[in-house]
N, C-alpha and C positions, 0 to 999 in steps of 0.2 A: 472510501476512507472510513477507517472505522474507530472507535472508542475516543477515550477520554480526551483529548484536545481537541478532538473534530471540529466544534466551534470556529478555534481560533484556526485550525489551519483552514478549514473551508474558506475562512471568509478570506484569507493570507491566498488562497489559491488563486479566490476567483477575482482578488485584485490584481493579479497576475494576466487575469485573461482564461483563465482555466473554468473548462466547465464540470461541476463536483458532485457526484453520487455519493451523501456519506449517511452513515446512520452509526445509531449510539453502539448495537451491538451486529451479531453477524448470523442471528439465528436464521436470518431469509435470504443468507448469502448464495444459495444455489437459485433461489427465486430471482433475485438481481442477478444472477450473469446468466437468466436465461431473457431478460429485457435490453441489456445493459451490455456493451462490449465494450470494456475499458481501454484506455489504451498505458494503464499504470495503476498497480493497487498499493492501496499505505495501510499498514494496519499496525495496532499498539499490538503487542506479547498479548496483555492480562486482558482477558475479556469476560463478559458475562457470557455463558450461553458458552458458545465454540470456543475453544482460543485462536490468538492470533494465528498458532501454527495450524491449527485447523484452513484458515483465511487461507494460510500458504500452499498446504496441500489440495484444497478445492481447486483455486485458482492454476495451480499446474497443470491438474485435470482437467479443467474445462481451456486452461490458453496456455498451453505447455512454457510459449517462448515469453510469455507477460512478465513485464519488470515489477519488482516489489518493494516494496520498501517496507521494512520493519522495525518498527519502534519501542522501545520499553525504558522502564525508568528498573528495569531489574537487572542488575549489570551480570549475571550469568546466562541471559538470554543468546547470545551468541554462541557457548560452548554446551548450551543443551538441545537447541534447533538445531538440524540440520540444513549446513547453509546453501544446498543445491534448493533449497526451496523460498529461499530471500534472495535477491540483486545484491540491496547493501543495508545494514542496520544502525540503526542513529538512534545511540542511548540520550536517554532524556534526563536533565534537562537540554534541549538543544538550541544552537544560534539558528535563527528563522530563516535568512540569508543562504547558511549551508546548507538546510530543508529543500529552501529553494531553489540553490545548483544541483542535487542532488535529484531532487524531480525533473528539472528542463534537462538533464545531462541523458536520464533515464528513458524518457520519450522522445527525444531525437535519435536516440541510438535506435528505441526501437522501430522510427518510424523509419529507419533505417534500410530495419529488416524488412521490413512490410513489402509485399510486392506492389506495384502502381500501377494504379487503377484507370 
């Protein structure tokens, strides 16, 4: 997870039981998913360094079927991304609750797909 709320949603996470790779920006984001196999990425739009859409097009590339979540407080971010590269997008400000149906919704599906081990 990456930028401006990370704080609160890490810690919103990992009170959930979730365990959270987040950092402020995404400049070491191919460095992290060559340690790190996520099973769900969250990223804001506006970033220092890459943008969020950056976030989205990396992580295609390295985990084509990875669920995403993308966040922005800039309500034209939906009709300028292209949305084969997000799951689902939740403009900010957002209710914490729906964040978090929205994550357990995303990682169940995908653990879904996953083949077993």
């Amino acid at each position: 997870m990456i930028r401006h709320c990370w704080k609160f949603w890490k810690i919103s996470l990992r009170a959930k039981g979730y365990l959270v790779t987040a950092r402020r920006d995404a400049t070491d984001i191919q460095q992290i998913f060559d340690h790190v196999e996520p099973e769900l990425v969250i990223t804001d739009y506006r970033l220092n360094g890459p943008s969020g859409e950056d976030v989205c097009r990396c992580t295609r590339e390295k985990f084509a079927g990875l669920p995403i979540i993308l966040v922005s407080g800039w309500p034209r971010t939906p009709e300028i991304v292209k949305p084969e590269l997000f799951n689902i997008f939740i403009p900010k400000p957002f209710d914490l609750w729906n964040f978090l149906a929205c994550v357990r919704e995303l990682i169940q599906l995908n653990s879904l797909r996953r083949p077993a081990v």
